[in-house]
VOGU-3710 file (C-alpha; in Angstrom, 3 decimals, decimal comma):
1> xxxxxxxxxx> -31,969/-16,576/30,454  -28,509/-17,756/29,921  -25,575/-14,870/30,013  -22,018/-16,121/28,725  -19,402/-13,788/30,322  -16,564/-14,121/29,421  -14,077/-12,909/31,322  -10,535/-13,113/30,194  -9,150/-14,069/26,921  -6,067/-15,453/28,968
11> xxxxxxxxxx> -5,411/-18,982/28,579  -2,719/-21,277/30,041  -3,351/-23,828/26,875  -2,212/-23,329/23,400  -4,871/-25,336/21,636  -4,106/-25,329/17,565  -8,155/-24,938/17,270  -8,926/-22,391/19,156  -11,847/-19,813/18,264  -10,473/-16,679/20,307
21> xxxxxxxxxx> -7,363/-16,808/18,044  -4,038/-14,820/19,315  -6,241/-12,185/21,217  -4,281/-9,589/23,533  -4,744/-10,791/26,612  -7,337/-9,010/28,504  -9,506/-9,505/32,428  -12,981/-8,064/33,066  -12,849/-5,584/35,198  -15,055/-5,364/38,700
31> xxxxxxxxxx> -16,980/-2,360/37,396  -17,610/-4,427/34,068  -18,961/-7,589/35,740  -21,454/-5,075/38,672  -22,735/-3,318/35,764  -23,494/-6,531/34,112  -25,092/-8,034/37,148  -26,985/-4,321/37,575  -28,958/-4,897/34,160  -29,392/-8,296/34,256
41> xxxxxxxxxx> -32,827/-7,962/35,871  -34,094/-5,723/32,805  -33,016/-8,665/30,250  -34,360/-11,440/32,379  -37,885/-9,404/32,888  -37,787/-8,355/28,877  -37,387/-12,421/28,193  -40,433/-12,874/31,156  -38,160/-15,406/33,154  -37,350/-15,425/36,341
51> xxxxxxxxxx> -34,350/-17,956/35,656  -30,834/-16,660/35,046  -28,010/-18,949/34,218  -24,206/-17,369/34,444  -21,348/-19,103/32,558  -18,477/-18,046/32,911  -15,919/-18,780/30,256  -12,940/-17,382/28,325  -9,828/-17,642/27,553  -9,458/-19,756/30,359
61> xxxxxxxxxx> -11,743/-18,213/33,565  -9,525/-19,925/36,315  -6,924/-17,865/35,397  -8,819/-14,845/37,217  -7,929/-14,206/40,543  -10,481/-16,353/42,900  -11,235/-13,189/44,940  -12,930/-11,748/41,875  -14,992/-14,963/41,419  -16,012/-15,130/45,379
71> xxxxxxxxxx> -17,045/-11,254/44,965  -18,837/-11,350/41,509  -21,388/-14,702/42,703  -21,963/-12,721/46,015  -22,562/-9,716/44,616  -24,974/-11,357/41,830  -26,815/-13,519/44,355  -27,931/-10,272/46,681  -28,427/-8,201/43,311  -30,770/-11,123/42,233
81> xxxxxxxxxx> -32,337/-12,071/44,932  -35,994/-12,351/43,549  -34,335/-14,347/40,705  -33,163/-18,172/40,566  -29,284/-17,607/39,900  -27,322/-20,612/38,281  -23,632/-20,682/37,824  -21,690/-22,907/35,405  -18,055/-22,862/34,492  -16,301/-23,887/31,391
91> xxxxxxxxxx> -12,853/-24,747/31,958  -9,771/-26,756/30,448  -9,210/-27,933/34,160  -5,364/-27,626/34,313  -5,797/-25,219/36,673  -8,708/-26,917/39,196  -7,126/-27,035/42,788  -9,086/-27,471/46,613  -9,326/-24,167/46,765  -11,406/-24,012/43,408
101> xxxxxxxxxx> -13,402/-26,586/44,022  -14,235/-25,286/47,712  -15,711/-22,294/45,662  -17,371/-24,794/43,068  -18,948/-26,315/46,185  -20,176/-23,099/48,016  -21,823/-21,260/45,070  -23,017/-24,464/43,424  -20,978/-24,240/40,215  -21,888/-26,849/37,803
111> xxxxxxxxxx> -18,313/-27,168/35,812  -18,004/-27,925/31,817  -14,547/-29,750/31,179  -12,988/-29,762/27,608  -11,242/-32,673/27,072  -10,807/-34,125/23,605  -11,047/-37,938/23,784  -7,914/-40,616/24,644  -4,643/-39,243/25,143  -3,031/-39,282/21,762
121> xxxxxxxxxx> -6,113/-37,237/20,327  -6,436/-34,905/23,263  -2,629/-33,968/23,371  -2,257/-33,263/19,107  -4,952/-30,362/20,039  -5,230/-29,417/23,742  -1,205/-29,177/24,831  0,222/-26,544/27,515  2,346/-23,704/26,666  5,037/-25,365/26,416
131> xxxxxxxxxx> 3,714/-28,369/24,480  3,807/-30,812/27,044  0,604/-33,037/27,659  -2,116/-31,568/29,451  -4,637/-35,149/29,605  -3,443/-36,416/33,026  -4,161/-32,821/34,531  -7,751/-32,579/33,112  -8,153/-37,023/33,904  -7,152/-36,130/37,557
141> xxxxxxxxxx> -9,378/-32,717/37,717  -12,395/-34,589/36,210  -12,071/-37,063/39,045  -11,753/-34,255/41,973  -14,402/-32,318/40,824  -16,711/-35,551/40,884  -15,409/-36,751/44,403  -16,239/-33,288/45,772  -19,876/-34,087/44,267  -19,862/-31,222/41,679
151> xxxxxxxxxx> -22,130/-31,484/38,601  -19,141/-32,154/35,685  -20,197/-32,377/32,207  -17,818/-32,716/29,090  -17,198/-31,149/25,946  -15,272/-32,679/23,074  -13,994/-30,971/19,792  -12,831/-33,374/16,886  -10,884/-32,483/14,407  -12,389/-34,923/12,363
161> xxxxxxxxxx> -9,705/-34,733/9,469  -7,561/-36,237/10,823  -7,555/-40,320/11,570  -9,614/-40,865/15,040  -9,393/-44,544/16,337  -13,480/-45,194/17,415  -12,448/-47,635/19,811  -10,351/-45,863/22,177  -12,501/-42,674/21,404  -15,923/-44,563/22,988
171> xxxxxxxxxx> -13,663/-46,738/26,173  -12,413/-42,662/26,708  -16,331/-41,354/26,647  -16,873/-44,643/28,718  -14,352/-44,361/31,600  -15,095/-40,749/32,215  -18,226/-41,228/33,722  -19,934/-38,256/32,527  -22,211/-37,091/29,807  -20,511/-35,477/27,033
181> xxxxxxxxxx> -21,143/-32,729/24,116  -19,374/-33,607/20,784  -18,320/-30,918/18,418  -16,870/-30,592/14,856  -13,833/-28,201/14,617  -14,927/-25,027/13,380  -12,104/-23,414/10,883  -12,293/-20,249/12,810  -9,391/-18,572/14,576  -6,699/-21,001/14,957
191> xxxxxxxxxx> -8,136/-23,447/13,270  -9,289/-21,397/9,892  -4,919/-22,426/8,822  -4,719/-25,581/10,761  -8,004/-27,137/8,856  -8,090/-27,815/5,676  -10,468/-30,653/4,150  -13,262/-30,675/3,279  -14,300/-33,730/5,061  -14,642/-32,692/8,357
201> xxxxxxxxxx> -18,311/-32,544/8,406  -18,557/-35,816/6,612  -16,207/-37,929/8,816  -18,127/-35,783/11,999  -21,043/-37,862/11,114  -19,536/-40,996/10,316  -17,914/-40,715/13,729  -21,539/-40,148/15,499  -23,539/-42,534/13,883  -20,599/-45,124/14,628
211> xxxxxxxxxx> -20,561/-44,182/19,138  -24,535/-44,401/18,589  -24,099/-47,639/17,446  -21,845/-48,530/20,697  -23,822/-46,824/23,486  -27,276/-48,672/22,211  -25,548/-51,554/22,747  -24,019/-50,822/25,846  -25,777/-51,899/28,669  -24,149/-48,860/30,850
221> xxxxxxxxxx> -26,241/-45,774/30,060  -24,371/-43,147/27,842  -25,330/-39,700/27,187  -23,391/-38,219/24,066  -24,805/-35,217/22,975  -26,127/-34,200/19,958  -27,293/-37,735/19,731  -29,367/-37,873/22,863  -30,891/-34,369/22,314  -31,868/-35,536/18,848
231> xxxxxxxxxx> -33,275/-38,642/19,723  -35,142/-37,646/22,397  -36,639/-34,789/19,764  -37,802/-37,508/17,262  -38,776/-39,505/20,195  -41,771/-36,634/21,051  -39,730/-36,724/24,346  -38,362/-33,028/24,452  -36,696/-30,622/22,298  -33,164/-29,762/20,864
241> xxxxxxxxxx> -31,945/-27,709/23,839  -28,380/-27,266/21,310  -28,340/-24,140/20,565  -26,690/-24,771/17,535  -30,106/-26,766/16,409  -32,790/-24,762/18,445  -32,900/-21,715/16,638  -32,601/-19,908/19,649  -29,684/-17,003/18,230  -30,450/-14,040/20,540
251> xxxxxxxxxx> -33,406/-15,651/22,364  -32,937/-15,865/26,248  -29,493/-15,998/25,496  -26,679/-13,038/25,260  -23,034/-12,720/25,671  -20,573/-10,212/26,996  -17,112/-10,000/26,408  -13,868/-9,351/28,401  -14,095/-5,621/27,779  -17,525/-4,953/27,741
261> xxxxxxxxxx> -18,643/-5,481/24,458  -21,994/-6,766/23,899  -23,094/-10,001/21,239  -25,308/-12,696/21,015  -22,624/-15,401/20,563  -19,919/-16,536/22,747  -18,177/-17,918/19,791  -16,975/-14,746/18,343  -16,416/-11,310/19,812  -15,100/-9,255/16,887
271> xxxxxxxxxx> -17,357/-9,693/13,876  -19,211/-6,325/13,293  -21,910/-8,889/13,033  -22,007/-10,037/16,582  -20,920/-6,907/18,549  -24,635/-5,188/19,981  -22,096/-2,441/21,400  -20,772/-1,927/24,995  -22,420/-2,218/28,467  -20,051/0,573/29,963
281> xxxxxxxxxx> -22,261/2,601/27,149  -26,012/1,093/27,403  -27,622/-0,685/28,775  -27,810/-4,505/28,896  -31,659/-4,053/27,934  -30,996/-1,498/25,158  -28,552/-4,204/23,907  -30,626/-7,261/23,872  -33,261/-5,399/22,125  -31,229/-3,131/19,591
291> xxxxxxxxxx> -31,736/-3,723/15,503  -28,665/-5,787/15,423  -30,761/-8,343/17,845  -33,785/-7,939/16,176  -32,091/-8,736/13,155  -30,403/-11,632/14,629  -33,852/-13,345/15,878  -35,267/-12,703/12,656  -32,725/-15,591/10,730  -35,048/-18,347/11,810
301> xxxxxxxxxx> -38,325/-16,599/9,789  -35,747/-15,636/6,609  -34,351/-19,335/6,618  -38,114/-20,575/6,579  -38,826/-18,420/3,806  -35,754/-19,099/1,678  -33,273/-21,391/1,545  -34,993/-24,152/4,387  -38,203/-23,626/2,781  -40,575/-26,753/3,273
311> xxxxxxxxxx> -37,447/-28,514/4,863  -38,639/-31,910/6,747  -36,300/-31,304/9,162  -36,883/-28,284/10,169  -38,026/-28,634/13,815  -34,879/-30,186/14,763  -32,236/-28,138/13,315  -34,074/-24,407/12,478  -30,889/-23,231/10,014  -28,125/-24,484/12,246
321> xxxxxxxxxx> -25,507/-21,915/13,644  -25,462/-18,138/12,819  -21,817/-18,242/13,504  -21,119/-20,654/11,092  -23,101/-19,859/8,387  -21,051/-15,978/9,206  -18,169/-17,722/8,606  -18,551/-19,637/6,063  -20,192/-17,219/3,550  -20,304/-14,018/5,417
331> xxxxxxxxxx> -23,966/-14,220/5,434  -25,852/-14,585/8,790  -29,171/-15,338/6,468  -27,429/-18,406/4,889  -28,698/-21,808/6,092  -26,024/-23,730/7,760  -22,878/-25,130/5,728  -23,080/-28,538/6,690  -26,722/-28,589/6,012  -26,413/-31,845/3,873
341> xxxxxxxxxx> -24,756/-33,481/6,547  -26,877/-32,534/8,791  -29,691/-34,128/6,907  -28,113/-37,319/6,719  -27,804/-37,419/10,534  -31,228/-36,720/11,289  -32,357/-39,204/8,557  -30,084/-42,422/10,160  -31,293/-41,107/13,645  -35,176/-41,338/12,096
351> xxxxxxxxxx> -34,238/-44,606/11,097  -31,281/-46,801/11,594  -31,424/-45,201/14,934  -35,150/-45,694/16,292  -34,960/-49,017/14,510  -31,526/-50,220/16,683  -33,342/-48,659/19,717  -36,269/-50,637/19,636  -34,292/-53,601/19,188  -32,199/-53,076/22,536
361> xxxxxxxxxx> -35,480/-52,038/24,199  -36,675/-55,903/23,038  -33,818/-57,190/24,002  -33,538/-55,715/27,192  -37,296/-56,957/28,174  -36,428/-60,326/27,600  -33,073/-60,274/29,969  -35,475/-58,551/32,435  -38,307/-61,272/32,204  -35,133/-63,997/32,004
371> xxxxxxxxxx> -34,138/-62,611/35,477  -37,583/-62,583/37,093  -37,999/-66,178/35,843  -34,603/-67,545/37,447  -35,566/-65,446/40,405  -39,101/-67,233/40,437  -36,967/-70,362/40,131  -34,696/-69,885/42,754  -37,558/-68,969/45,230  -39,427/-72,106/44,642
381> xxxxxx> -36,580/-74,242/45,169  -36,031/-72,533/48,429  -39,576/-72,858/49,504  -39,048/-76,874/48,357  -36,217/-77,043/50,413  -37,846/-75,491/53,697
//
């Protein structure tokens, strides 16, 4: 069971993309975040797990006052005792310091950074208040948090519009020593006046398909998600965990809001179409389980029905995002909008893909059998010489 909390819509950032939009800024309060913990039991036995992730996120959550964080993972971990509690953190990491990662360390915080590629790319969309650069703040944090030996994974949005240099986008991915989660810009919030082509989804896979073609070859083992998860799906080898292709809207998954409110989506917290209601109101279980949810988990068995009907693809993309098929027709039933692109993803992956993959798998047998040989070599002419 993963719960998204977010728990400020404060942000120290001034990203051009950004889903929240100009929200008033707003922190959860302590009796919010107790009663959350309270009913979390109820939705975790409802979804018959005994596993409950916690990700925090915003706004920017390191803007909260540390004491609150130090209070709300104690309280949670006596509360749920009987269950196995994960944090994670997603954070611009501007604002990591000791002190935060002392806390990272204690409660076992695994930390999400956003950072959007090199430095020119990062700094047109991710700039402080002010606009100065904020890349050598989240560079240096990255390499803290990974000194201090704290689980860091990255997430990347692309504005794909606009002209992205694939070079100095995979040496970035490279040198950061991390895996990494790429995402299209969504043109939502901020971004719904900054975006404006129609070939963002287009160039999005263009860009993919060309840093697959780089980290097969690379003999340094890359992990750049969606690619891996949908590989490793054709493969046989496990599913789309993405929840964005696993069909999993409103399924072991919830999200509250900085002031209670109640969705299924940590994308959005004002559509009438995401809001359950408010926990200060009813309960967590009440929520999770209300028509609105129901609803929600029925998309999947619509989709099948309707517009995805007798798709070959199916299994690894199940209708793509509710949120964006919300946005982009004001239908929650409507397959995803970039279905077509989609498609041709999946189909290089089947492919181009497996095809390139077997041929580094070849090649890297016969380096392997190359070594043993010399190795053989060199072990006889030792033996000669003794």
């Amino acid at each position: 069971m993963q719960v998204i909390i977010k728990v400020t819509t404060a942000c120290n950032l001034n990203c051009v993309y950004c889903s929240e939009g100009d929200k008033p800024v707003q922190y959860m309060q302590k009796e919010v975040i107790k009663k959350i913990i309270d009913d979390l039991p109820g939705v975790a036995d409802q979804s018959h797990t005994k596993d409950i992730e916690i990700l925090w996120h915003g706004g920017e959550p390191l803007m909260m006052p540390k004491t609150w964080f130090t209070e709300a993972m104690d309280y949670a971990l006596e509360k749920l005792s009987d269950y196995k509690v994960r944090f994670l953190l997603q954070t611009n990491a501007t604002l990591v310091t000791p002190e935060w990662i002392e806390i990272f360390k204690k409660y076992h915080v695994e930390v999400g950074v956003s950072i959007d590629g090199y430095r020119t790319l990062h700094d047109e969309n991710r700039r402080q208040k002010d606009g100065s650069s904020s890349y050598d703040a989240v560079i240096q944090s990255i390499h803290e948090l990974q000194q201090a030996g704290i689980p860091v994974g990255t997430l990347m949005v692309l504005n794909t519009e606009k002209n992205i240099d694939i070079d100095c986008l995979y040496d970035c991915i490279r040198e950061l020593h991390t895996s990494i989660k790429i995402h299209s810009v969504i043109p939502c919030g901020r971004a719904k006046n900054e975006t404006r082509s129609g070939m963002i989804a287009e160039n999005y896979v263009s860009i993919l398909k060309a840093l697959f073609v780089k980290a097969i070859q690379d003999e340094k083992v890359i992990v750049i998600d969606p690619l891996n998860e949908l590989l490793n799906a054709l493969l046989g080898i496990s599913k789309v965990g993405e929840c964005s292709f696993a069909g999993t809207c409103c399924r072991g998954l919830i999200c509250i809001y900085t002031d209670g409110g109640v969705g299924y989506c940590g994308r959005d917290g004002v559509h009438e179409d995401f809001l359950f209601g408010h926990i200060q109101e009813t309960s967590l279980s009440e929520l999770y389980s209300c028509e609105k949810a129901r609803r929600i988990r029925q998309r999947q068995s619509y989709l099948q029905q309707h517009d995805c009907k007798d798709c070959e693809d199916w299994e690894y993309c199940h209708g793509g995002c509710a949120f964006e098929a919300v946005n982009a027709f004001q239908d929650m039933y409507h397959r995803y909008p970039n279905c077509q692109e989609r498609k041709e993803l999946i189909h290089y992956l089947k492919t181009t893909g497996i095809a390139l993959l077997r041929e580094q798998l070849v090649e890297q047998k016969r380096k392997r059998r190359k070594r043993i040989k010399l190795h053989q070599q060199l072990l006889e002419e030792i033996s000669y010489e003794k």
